[in-house]
C-alpha positions as CSV (number, residue, x, y, z in Angstrom):
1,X,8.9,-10.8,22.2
2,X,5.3,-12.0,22.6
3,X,2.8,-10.7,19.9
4,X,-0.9,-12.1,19.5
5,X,-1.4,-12.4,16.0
6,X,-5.6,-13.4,15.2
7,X,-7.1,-13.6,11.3
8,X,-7.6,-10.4,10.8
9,X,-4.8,-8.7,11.6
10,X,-0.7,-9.4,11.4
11,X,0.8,-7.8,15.0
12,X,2.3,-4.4,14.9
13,X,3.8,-3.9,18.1
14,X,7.6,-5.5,17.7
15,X,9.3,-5.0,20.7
16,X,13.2,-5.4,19.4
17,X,15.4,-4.2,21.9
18,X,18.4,-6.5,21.1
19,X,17.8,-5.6,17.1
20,X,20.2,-2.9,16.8
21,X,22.9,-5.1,18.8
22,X,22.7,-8.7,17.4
23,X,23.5,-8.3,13.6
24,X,20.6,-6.3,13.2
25,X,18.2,-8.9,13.4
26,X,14.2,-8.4,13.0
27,X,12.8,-11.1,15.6
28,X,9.0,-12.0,16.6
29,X,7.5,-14.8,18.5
30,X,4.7,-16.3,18.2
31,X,2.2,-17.9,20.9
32,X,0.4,-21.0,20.3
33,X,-2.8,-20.9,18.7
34,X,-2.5,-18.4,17.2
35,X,-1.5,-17.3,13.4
36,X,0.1,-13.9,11.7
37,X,-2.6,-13.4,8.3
38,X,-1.0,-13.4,4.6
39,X,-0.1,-10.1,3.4
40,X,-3.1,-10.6,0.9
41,X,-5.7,-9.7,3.6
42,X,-4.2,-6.1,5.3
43,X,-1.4,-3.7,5.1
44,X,-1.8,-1.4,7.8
45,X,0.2,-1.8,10.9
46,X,-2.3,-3.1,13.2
47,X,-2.8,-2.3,16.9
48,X,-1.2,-4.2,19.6
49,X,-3.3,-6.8,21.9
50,X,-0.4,-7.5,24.5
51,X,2.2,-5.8,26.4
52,X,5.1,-7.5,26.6
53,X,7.5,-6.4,29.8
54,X,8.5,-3.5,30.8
55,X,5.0,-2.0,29.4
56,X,2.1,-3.0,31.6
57,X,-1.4,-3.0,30.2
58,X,-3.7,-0.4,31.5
59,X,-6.4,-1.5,33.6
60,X,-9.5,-0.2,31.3
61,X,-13.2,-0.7,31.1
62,X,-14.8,-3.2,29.0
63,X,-14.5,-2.5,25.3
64,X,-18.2,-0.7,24.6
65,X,-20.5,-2.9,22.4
66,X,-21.4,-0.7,19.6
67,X,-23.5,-3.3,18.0
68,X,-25.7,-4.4,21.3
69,X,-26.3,-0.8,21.7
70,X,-30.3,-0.4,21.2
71,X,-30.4,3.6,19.9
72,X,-32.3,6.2,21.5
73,X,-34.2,7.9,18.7
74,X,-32.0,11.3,17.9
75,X,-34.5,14.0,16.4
76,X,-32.6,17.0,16.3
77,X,-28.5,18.2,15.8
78,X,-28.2,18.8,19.6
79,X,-29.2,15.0,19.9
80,X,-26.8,14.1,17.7
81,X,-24.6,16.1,19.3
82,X,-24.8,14.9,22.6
83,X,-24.4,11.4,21.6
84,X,-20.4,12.1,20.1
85,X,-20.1,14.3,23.2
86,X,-20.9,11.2,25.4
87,X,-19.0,9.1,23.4
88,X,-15.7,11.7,23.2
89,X,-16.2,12.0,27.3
90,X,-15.1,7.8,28.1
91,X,-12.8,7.7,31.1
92,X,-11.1,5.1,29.4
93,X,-9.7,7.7,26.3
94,X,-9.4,10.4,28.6
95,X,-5.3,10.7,28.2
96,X,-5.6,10.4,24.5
97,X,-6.3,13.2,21.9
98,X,-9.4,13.5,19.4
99,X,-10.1,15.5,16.2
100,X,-13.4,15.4,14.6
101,X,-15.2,17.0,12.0
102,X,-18.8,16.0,10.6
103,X,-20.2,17.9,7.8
104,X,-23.6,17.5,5.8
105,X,-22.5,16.6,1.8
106,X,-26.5,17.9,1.5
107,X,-26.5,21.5,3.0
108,X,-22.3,21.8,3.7
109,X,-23.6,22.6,7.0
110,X,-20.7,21.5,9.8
111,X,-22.7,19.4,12.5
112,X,-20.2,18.8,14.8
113,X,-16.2,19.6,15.1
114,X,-13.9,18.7,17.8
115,X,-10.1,19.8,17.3
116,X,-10.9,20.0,13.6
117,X,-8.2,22.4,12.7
118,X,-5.3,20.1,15.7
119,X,-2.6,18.2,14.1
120,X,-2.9,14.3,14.0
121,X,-1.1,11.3,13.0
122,X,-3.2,9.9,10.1
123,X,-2.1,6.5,9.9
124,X,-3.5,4.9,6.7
125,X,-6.3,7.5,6.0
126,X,-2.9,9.2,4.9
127,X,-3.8,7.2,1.8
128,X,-7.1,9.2,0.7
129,X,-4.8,12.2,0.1
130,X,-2.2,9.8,-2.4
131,X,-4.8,7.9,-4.1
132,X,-7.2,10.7,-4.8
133,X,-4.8,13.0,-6.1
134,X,-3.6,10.0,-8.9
135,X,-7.3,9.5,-9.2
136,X,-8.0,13.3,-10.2
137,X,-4.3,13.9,-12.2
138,X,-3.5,10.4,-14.1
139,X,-7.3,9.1,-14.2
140,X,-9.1,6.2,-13.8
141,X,-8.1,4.6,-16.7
142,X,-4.0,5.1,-15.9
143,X,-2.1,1.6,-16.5
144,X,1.2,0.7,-15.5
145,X,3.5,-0.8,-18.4
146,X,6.2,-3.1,-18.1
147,X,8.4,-3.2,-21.6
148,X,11.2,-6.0,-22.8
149,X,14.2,-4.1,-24.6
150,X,16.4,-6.3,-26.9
151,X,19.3,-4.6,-28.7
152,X,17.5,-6.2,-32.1
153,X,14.4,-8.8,-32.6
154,X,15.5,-12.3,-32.5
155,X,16.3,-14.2,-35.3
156,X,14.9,-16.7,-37.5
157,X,15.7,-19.6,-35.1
158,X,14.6,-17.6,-32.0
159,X,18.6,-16.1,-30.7
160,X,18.0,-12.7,-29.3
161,X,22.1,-11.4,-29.8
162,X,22.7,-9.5,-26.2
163,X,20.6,-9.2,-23.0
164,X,17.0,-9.2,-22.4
165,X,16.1,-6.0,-20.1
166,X,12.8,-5.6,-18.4
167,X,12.3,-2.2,-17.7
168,X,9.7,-1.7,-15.1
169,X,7.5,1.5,-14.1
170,X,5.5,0.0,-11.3
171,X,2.8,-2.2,-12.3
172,X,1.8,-3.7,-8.8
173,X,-0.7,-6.0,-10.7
174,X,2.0,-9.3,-10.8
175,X,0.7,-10.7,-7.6
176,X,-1.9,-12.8,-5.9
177,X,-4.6,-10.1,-4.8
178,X,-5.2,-9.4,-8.9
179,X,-5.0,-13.5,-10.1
180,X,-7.6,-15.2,-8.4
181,X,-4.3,-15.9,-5.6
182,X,-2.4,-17.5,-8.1
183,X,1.3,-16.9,-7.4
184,X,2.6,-17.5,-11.2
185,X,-0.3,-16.6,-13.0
186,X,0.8,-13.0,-13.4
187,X,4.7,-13.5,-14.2
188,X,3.9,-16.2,-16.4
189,X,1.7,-13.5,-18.3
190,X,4.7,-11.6,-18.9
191,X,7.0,-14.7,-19.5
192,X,4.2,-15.4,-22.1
193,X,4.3,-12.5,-23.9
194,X,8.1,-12.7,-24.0
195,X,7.9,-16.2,-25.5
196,X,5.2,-15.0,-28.3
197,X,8.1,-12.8,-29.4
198,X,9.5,-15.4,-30.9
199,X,12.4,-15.5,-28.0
200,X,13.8,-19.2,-27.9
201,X,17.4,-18.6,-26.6
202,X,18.7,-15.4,-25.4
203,X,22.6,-14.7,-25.5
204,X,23.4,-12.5,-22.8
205,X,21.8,-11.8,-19.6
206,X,18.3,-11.2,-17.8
207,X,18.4,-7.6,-16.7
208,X,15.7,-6.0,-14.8
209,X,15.8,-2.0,-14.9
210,X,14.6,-0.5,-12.0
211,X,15.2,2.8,-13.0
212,X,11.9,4.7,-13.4
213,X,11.9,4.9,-9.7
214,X,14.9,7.3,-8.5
215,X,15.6,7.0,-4.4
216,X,15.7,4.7,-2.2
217,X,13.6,1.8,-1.7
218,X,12.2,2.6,2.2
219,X,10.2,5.8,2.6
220,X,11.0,8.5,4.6
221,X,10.1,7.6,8.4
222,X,9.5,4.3,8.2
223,X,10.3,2.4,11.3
224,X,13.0,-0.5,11.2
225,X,10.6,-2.4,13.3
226,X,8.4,-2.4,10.4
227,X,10.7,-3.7,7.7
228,X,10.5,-7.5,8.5
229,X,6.7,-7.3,7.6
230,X,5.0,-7.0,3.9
231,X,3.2,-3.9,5.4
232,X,7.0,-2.8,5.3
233,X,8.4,-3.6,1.9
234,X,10.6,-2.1,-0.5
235,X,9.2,-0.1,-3.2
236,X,10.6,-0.9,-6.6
237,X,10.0,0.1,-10.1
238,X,9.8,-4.1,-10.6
239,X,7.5,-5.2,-8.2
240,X,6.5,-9.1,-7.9
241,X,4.2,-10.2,-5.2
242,X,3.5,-7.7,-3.4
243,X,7.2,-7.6,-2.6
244,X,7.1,-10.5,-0.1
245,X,6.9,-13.9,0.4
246,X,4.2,-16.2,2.4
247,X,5.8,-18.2,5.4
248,X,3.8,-21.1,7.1
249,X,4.7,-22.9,9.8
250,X,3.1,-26.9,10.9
251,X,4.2,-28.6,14.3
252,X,5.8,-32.1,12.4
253,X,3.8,-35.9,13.4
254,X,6.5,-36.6,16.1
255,X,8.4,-34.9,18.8
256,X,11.5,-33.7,18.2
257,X,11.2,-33.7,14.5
258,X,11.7,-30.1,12.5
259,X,8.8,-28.3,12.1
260,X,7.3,-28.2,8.4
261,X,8.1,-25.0,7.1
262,X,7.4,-23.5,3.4
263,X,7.9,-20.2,1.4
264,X,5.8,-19.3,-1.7
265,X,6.2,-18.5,-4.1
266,X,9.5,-21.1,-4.6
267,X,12.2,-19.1,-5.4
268,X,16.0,-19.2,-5.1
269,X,16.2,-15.6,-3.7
270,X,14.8,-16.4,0.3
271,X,17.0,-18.9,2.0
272,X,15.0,-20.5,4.7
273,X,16.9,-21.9,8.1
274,X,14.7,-24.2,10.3
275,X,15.8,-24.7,13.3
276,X,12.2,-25.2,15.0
277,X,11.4,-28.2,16.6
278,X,8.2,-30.0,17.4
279,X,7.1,-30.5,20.7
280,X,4.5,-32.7,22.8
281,X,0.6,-31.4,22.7
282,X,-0.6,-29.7,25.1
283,X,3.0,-27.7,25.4
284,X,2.7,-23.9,24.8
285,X,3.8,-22.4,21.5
286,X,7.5,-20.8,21.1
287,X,8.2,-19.5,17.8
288,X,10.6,-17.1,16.4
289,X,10.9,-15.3,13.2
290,X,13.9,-13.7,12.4
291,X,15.3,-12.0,9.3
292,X,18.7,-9.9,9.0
293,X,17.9,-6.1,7.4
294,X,19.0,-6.0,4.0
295,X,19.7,-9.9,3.9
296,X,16.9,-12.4,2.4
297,X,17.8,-15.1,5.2
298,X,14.7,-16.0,6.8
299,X,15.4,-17.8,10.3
300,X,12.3,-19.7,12.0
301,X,13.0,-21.0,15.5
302,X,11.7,-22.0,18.4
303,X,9.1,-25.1,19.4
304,X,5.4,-25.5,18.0
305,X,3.6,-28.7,20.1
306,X,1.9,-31.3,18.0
307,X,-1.5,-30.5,16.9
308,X,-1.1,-27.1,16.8
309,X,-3.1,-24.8,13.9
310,X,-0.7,-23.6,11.5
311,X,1.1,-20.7,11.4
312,X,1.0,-18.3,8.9
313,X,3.0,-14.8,8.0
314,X,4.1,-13.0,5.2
315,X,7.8,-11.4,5.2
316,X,9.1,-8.5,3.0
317,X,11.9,-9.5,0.7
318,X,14.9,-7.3,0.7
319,X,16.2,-6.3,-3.2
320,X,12.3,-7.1,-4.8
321,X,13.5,-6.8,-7.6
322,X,15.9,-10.1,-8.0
323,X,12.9,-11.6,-6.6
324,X,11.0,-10.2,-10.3
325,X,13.8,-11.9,-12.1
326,X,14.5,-15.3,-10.5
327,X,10.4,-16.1,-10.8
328,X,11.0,-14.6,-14.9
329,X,13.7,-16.9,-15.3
330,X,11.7,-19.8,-13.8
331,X,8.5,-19.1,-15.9
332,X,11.0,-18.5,-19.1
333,X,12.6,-21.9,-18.8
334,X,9.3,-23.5,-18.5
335,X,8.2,-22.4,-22.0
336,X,11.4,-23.5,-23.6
337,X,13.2,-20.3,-23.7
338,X,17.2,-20.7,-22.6
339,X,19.1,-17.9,-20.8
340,X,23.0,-18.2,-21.0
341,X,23.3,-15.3,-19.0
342,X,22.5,-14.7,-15.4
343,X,20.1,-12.1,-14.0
344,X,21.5,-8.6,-13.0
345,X,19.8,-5.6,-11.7
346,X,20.2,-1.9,-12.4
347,X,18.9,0.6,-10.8
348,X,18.8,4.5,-10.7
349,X,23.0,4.8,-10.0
350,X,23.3,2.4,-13.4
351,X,20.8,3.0,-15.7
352,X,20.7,0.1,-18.8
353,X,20.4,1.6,-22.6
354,X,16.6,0.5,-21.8
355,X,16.0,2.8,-19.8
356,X,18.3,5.7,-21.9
357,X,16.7,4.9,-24.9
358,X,13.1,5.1,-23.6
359,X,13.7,8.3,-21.8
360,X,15.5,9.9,-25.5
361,X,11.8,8.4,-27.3
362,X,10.4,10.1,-24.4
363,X,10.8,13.4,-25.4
364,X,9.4,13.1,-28.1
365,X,6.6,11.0,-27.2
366,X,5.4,11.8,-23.8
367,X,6.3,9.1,-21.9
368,X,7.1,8.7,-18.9
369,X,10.0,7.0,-18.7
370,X,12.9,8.5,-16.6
371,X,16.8,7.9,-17.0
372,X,19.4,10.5,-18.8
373,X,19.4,10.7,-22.6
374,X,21.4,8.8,-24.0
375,X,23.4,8.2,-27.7
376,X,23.1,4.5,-27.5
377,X,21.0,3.1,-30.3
378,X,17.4,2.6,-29.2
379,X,16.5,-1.2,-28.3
380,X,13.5,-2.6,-29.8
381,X,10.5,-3.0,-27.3
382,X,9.6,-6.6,-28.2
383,X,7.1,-7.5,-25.6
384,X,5.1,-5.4,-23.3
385,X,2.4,-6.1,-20.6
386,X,0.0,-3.2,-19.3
387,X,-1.3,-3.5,-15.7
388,X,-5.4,-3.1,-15.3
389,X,-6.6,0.6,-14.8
390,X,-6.0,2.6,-11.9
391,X,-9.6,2.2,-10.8
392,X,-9.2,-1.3,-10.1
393,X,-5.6,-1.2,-8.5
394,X,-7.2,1.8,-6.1
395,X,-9.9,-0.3,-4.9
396,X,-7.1,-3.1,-4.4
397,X,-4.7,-0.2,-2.2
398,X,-7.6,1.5,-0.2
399,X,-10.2,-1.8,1.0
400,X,-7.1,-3.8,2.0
401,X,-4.8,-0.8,3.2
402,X,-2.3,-1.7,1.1
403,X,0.8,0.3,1.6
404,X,3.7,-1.1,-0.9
405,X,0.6,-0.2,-3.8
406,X,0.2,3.4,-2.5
407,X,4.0,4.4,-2.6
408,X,4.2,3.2,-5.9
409,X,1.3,5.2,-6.7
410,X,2.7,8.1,-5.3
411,X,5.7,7.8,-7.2
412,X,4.2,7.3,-10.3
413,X,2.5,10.3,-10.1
414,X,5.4,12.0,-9.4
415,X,7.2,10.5,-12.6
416,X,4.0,11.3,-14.7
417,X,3.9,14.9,-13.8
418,X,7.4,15.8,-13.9
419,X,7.2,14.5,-17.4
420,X,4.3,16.9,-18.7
421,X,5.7,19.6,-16.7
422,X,9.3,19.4,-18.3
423,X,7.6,18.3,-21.5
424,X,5.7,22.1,-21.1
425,X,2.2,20.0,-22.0
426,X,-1.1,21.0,-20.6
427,X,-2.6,18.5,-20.8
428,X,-2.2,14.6,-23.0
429,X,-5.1,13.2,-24.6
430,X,-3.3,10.4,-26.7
431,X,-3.5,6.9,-26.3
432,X,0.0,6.4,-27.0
433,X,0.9,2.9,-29.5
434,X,4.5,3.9,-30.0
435,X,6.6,0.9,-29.4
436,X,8.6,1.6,-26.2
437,X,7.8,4.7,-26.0
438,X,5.0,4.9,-23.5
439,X,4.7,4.2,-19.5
440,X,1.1,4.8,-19.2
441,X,-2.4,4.7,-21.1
442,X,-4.3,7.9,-20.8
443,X,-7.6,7.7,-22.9
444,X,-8.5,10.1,-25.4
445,X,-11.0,11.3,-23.3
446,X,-9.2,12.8,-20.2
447,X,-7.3,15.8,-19.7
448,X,-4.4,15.8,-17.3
449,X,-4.1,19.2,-16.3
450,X,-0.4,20.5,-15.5
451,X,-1.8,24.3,-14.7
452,X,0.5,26.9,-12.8
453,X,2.2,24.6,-10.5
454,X,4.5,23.7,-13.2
455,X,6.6,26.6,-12.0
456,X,10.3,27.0,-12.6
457,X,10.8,27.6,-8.9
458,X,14.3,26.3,-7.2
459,X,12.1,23.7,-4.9
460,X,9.9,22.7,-7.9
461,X,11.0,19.1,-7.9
462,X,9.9,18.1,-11.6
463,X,12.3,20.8,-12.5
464,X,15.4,19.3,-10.5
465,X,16.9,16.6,-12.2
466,X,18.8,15.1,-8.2
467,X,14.8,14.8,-6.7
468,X,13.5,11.7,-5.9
469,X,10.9,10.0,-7.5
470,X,8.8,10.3,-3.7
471,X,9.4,13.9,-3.2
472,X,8.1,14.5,-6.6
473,X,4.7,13.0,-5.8
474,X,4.3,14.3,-2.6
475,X,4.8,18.0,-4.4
476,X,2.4,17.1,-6.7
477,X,-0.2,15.8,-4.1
478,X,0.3,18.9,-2.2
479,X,0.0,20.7,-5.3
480,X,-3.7,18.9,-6.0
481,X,-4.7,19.6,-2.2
482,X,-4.0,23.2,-2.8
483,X,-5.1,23.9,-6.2
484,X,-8.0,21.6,-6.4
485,X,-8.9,20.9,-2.8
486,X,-8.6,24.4,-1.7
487,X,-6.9,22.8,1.0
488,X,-3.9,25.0,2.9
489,X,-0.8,24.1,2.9
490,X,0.0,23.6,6.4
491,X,-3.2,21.2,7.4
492,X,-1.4,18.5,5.6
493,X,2.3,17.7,6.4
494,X,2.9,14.3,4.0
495,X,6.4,12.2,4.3
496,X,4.8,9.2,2.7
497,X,2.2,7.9,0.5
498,X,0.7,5.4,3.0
499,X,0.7,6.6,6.3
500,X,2.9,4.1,7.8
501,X,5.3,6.6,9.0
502,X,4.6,8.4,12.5
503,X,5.9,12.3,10.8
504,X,2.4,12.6,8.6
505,X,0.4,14.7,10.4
506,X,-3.1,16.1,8.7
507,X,-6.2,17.8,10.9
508,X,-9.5,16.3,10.3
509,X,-11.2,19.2,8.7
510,X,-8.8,19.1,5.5
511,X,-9.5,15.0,5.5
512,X,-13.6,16.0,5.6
513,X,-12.5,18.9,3.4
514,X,-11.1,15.8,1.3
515,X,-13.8,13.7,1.0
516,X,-16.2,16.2,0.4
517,X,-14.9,17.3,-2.8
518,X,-14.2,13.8,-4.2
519,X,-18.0,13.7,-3.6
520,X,-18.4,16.2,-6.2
521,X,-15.7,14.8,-8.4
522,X,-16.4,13.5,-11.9
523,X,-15.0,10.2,-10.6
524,X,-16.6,10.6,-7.5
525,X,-18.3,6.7,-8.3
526,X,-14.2,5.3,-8.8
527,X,-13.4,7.0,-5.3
528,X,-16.3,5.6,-3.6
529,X,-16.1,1.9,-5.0
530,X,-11.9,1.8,-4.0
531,X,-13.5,2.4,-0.2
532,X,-14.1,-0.2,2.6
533,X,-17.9,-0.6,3.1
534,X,-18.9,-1.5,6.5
535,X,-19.5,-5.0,7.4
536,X,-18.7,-5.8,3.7
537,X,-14.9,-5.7,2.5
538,X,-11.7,-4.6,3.0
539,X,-10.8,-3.3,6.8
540,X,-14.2,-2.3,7.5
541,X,-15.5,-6.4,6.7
542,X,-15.6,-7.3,10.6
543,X,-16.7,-3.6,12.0
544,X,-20.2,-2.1,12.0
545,X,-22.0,-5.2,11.9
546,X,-25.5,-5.5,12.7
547,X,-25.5,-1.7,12.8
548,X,-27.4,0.9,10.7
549,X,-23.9,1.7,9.7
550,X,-23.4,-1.8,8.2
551,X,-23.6,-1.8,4.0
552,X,-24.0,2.3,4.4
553,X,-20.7,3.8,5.7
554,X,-18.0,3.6,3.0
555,X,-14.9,4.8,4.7
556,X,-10.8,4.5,5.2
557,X,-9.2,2.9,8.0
558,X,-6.7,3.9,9.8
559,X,-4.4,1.5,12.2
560,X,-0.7,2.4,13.5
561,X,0.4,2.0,17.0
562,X,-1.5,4.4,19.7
563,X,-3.5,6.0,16.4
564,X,-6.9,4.8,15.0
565,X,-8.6,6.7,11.9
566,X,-12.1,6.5,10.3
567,X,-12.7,8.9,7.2
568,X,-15.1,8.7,4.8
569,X,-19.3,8.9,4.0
570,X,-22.3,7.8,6.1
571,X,-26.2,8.1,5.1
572,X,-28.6,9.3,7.6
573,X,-32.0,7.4,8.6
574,X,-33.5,10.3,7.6
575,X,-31.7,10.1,4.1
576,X,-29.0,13.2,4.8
577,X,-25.6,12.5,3.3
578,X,-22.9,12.7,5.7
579,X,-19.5,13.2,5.4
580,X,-17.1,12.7,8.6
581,X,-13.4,12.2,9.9
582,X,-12.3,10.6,13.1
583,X,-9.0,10.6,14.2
584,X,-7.7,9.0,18.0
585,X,-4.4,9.6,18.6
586,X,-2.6,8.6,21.9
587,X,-4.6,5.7,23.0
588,X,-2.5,2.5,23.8
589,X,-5.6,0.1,23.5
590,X,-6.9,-0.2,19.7
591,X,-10.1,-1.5,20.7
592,X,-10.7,1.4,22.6
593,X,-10.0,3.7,20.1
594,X,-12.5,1.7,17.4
595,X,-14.8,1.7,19.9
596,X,-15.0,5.5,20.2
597,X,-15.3,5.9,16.7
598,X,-17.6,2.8,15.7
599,X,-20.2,4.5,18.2
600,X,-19.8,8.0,16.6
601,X,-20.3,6.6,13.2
602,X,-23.5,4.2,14.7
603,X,-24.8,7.6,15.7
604,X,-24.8,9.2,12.4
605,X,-26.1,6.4,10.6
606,X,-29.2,6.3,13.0
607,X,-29.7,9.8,13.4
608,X,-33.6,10.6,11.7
609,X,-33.8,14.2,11.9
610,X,-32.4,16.9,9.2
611,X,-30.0,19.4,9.9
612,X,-31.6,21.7,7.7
């Protein structure tokens, strides 16, 4: 299948007709020139550019140039209003369906609605409602912590008698985005910290627990044509890399010879086939990614013709955790420390006396750790490493989009409130120093409220020892939206954290409704730094530019095939604060759909009257 991959965005629209009867292969080609972006740029499923046979593009008008637009001074709401009317009225969307809702942060005063209260597929704004709600219930200052369990401290000479578990809760920071793109620096922290344990030569094996995180490793909807990508990987309690590896792909110096192909990190987990050939300049580009669900064999053929830019994709990695483990091992081996044993996983179905233990000091202490109590003797924690606040890992999720960090979110904030809920807290002030006993830093000064959700209903999840980790945090963002929000229950039906499946479905007035009260938040200032700004960062760095919108709006994107979103906060030329949510659903071409909502969002930003 044909996509057109460009810098900014990886292609979404994967045709795979033969995937469900050739081994179950993911395949993608891709044409010359062009190049799929690292998953360290964006993680929503971008829109499609081409259709590839039987699908025939629509003939449409030229995309509308939101920037070229000169403005016609707007004095009054029913200017304003006209404008999104005009805008709402293009022949060219006519098929698809809209919801807006614009509403003054200054007066509350709704300027303008248009199927505010209609159901729509989010897409990636999906990820306000995740982040805020961990924002508002764990705090800013939440960390992640990853803890080594021996079954005693190492000797004099450095032996550490029995296996070596990691026992992860999530910490998504062991990848390029947070080290400067450094691929090792992050493991090798860990791997450090190991090593200043005074760990020279451990007996048994390298175990990473993956057990905080109960259920499976795909979210609910998620599409299998989605799985091949990083936008698509598995969430694991051990997360390395964003769960994915980078592919590139060079045409060689002579025809005939095998294309130059290369993975990074290294690692023994990915086994690459190349069976792509260079071919003469000048010929078009034929290349074809393929890798086998639940298999980490990564097939590249196809022809690239000489002097043809590189290609360059990044590809989910199935099992993430082994990935964790064979880039530990390699990090421990360079500093001197020998492993006799060999790496082994356990997850949710075989819990290690890790992750026992920690939940049997959990009890006691708060934590958050989650396997069954059990009477094996607790391990010594000998080595921990704590990820950087939440604040700084939502800024990382919401300007790039990035899904794999907003599940885990999601599911951490399911773990942490079961655990206060069962625990019958209301609230945790501690900074907690017991050794292997805590998942999370909470300063002294928050409170985490538990409140009267924490009810001992049969579909309370925190109270139902078979619920996933996911459907835990989804009750306790609804829980937030209705409790805190004031949101109802039914304007928000939430299957994921990210908004990469197609069942979400929220209207636009509980996404304004949203965004209006994070406004007022007391971290409002955290919420509004983790956004894209316009013509500055994240998804938002090549829209709005050259606009009155540009360095003003601060807003989430939203991309998924035939859906485009835009939520967030807009100023006024007269100075008015704005908040506003767009949603396009059921337009085939993106750019149309950006269009519509760029132009909407141009109009606020230049109206100069009051709508007081």
């Amino acid at each position: 299948m044909k996509i057109h991959p460009n810098k900014t965005k990886i292609a979404g629209f994967l045709m795979f007709a033969a995937f469900f009867f050739c081994n179950l292969n993911f395949g993608v080609s891709a044409l010359a020139q062009q190049e799929l972006t690292p998953h360290r740029a964006v993680a929503e499923k971008p829109t499609p550019t081409v259709y590839p046979t039987p699908f025939v593009k629509p003939s449409v008008s030229p995309t509308p140039n939101v920037a070229a637009a000169i403005p016609v001074p707007m004095q009054t709401i029913s200017d304003l209003q006209a404008r999104i009317r005009a805008a709402l009225a293009r022949p060219e969307i006519r098929r698809g369906q809209i919801g807006v809702k614009i509403q003054s942060l200054d007066t509350n005063k709704t300027i303008f609605e248009e199927n505010g209260e209609k159901y729509f597929m989010p897409a990636s704004n999906m990820k306000s409602f995740t982040v805020a709600a961990a924002l508002e219930k764990l705090s800013p200052d939440f960390r992640f912590v990853t803890s080594v369990y021996a079954p005693a401290m190492p000797d004099a000479s450095g032996v550490l008698r029995g296996d070596l578990t990691v026992f992860g809760r999530g910490d998504v920071s062991l990848a390029t985005a947070f080290n400067d793109g450094d691929y090792y620096k992050g493991i090798d922290a860990l791997a450090s910290k190991i090593a200043q344990a005074g760990v020279k030569r451990i007996e048994g094996n390298l175990v990473g627990d993956e057990s905080y995180f109960t259920g499976g490793a795909i979210p609910s909807g998620w599409e299998w044509d989605d799985l091949q990508w990083y936008y698509g990987a598995e969430v694991s309690a051990l997360p390395v890399m964003d769960n994915s590896v980078d592919l590139s792909v060079k045409a060689n110096s002579a025809v005939g010879a095998p294309c130059a192909v290369q993975i990074l990190p290294v690692n023994p987990i990915v086994r690459l086939v190349n069976r792509c050939a260079t071919t003469a300049a000048g010929a078009k580009r034929d290349l074809h990614i393929e890798k086998k669900l639940d298999q980490n064999v990564l097939e590249v053929s196809g022809t690239m013709p000489l002097g043809d830019k590189e290609y360059k994709g990044s590809i989910a990695v199935s099992r993430p955790a082994e990935l964790f483990l064979a880039l530990l091992r390699q990090r421990l081996t360079e500093k001197g420390v020998v492993i006799n044993g060999q790496n082994r996983v356990v997850g949710a179905r075989e819990k290690s006396f890790a992750a026992a233990s920690s939940t049997a000091n959990s009890t006691a202490n708060s934590s958050v750790a989650g396997s069954a109590i059990s009477s094996s003797p607790a391990p010594f924690e000998i080595a921990r490493l704590e990820s950087p606040p939440l604040f700084l890992i939502a800024a990382k999720t919401m300007k790039p989009s990035q899904n794999l960090y907003t599940e885990i979110i999601l599911r951490a904030l399911g773990e942490r409130m079961k655990t206060l809920a069962t625990n019958g807290a209301a609230s945790t002030n501690a900074a907690t120093t017991n050794v292997g006993a805590t998942a999370t830093i909470v300063p002294s000064t928050t409170t985490t409220t538990v409140a009267p959700m924490m009810n001992l209903a049969p579909d309370n999840p925190f109270f139902n020892p078979k619920a996933e980790s996911a459907e835990r945090g989804l009750f306790a963002v609804q829980n937030f939206l209705r409790q805190d929000v004031g949101i109802a229950p039914d304007a928000v039906l939430q299957y994921d954290g990210s908004g990469l499946s197609r069942h979400n479905l929220i209207t636009p007035n509980a996404s304004a409704q949203l965004y209006a009260f994070m406004s007022r938040s007391r971290n409002a200032s955290v919420w509004r730094d983790a956004l894209p700004i316009a013509g500055v960062d994240g998804t938002l760095k090549n829209r709005l530019v050259g606009t009155a919108a540009a360095t003003n709006a601060r807003a989430k994107t939203g991309t998924i095939d035939q859906v485009s979103a835009l939520s967030g906060y807009v100023t006024t030329a007269a100075g008015e604060r704005l908040v506003f949510s767009i949603i396009v659903n059921d337009v085939a071409d993106g750019r149309l759909r950006q269009a519509v909502i760029d132009e909407i969002v141009v109009a606020l930003a230049n109206f100069n009257g009051k709508t007081f």
